[in-house]
N, C-alpha and C positions, 0 to 999 in steps of 0.2 A: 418853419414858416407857417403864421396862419393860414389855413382857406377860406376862412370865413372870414377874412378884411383884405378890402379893396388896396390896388396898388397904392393908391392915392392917399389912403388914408393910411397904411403903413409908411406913407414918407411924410406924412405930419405926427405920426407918432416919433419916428426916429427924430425929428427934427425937435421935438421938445424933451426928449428925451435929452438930447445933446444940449438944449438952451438951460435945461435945469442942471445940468453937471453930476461931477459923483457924487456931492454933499446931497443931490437935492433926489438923484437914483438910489443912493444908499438909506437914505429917509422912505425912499418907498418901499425898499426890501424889508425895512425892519416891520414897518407897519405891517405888510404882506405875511409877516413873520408869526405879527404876537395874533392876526386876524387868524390865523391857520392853528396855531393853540386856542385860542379862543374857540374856533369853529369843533378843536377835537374834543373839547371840556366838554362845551354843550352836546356833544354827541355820545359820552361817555354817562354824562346825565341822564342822558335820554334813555340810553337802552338799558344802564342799570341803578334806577336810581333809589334802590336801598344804599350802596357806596357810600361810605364817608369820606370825609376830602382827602389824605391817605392814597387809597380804592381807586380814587381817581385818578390822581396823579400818580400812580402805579402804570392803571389801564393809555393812560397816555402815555405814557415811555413808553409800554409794549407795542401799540402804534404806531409810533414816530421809529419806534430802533429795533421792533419782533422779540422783545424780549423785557421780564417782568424783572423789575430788581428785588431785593428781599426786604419782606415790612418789618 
């Protein structure tokens, strides 16, 4: 449970939650999804940005899973 949202507004969030359905919650997990890859790229960029794209997508498996696969 959040503490930083009001009772109030946690029962209009569940309630549109429920008005949107699974097609329309399962649409926001995916987006949630590729935003959280996206967020790890740009940050894989950032801190090492000699990597080629490769390098990156390496550093992001290790992220996401603790471990590097082989290039």
């Amino acid at each position: 449970m959040a503490f930083d949202t009001s009772p109030a507004m946690r029962e209009t969030q569940l309630r549109l939650y429920r008005e949107i359905g699974e097609t329309g919650r399962g649409r926001i997990a995916a987006e949630m999804s590729d935003l959280l890859r996206d967020l790890a790229i740009a940050g894989v960029k950032h801190r090492h940005p000699e990597y080629e794209e490769e390098e990156i997508l390496a550093e992001v498996l290790a992220v996401f899973y603790g471990r590097r696969p082989r290039l």
